[in-house]
N, C-alpha and C positions, 0 to 999 in steps of 0.2 A: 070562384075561389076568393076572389075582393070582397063579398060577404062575408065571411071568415072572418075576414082580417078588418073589416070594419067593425061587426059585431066586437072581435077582442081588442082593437082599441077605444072604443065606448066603454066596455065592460073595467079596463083598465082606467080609463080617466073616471068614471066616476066613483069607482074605488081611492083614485086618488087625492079627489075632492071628499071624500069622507074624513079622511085622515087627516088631511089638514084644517077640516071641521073639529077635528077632535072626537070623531064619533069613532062608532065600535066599528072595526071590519077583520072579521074571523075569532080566531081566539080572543083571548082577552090576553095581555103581555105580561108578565109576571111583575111585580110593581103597581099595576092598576087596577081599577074596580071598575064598576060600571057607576054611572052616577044613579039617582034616583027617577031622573026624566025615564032611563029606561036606554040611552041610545048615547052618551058622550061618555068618554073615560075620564076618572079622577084619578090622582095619587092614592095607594093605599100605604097610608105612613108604617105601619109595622113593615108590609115588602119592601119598601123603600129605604128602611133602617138597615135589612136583610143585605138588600143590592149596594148598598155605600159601604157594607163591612163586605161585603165580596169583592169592590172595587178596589178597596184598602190594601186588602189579602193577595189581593191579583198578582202583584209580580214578584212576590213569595212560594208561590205553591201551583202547580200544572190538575191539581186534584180539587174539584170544588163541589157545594154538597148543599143542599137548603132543605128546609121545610117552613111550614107557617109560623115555628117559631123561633126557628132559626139553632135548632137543635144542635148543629156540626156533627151530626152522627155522616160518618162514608158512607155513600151509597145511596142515600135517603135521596129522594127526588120526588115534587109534588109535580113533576109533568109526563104523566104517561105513554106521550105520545112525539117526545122532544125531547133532546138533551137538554141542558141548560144552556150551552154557550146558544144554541139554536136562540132558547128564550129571551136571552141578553143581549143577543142580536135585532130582538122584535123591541125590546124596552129601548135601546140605542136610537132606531127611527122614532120614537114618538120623545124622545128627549132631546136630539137634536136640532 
């Protein structure tokens, strides 16, 4: 059973040595790109414009809404597989 558990604290620490490299680990966070190396994230300035007017908006509105151009249509959502707070919870770690 200590196998286990040493496997998933390895498997955890080097995932958290990525991240603080700045590299990719899983999705990509709404906000960033991949850089051109292929393996560190950069700012993608249009999301980033996107995510400063949702931070603006924030404690106006319980209903929040994006796409890549940042349309405000309800409902619209570019992450098929996550809410957005989910999203803006993964962009929070790499901005902190």
């Amino acid at each position: 059973m200590w196998e286990r558990e040493a496997i998933g604290e390895r498997t955890r620490d080097a995932l958290n040595h990525k991240r603080s490299n700045g590299e990719r680990v899983g999705n990509l966070a709404y906000g960033f790109r991949l850089a051109d190396d292929g393996q560190h994230l950069e700012p993608d300035p249009a999301e980033q414009a996107a995510v400063a007017e949702i931070r603006r908006l924030r404690p106006f509105s319980s209903v929040y809404c994006v796409d890549s151009k940042w349309s405000g249509q309800v409902g619209s959502s570019p992450f098929p597989a996550q809410s957005f707070s989910q999203s803006l919870d993964k962009l929070k770690m790499h901005t902190d």
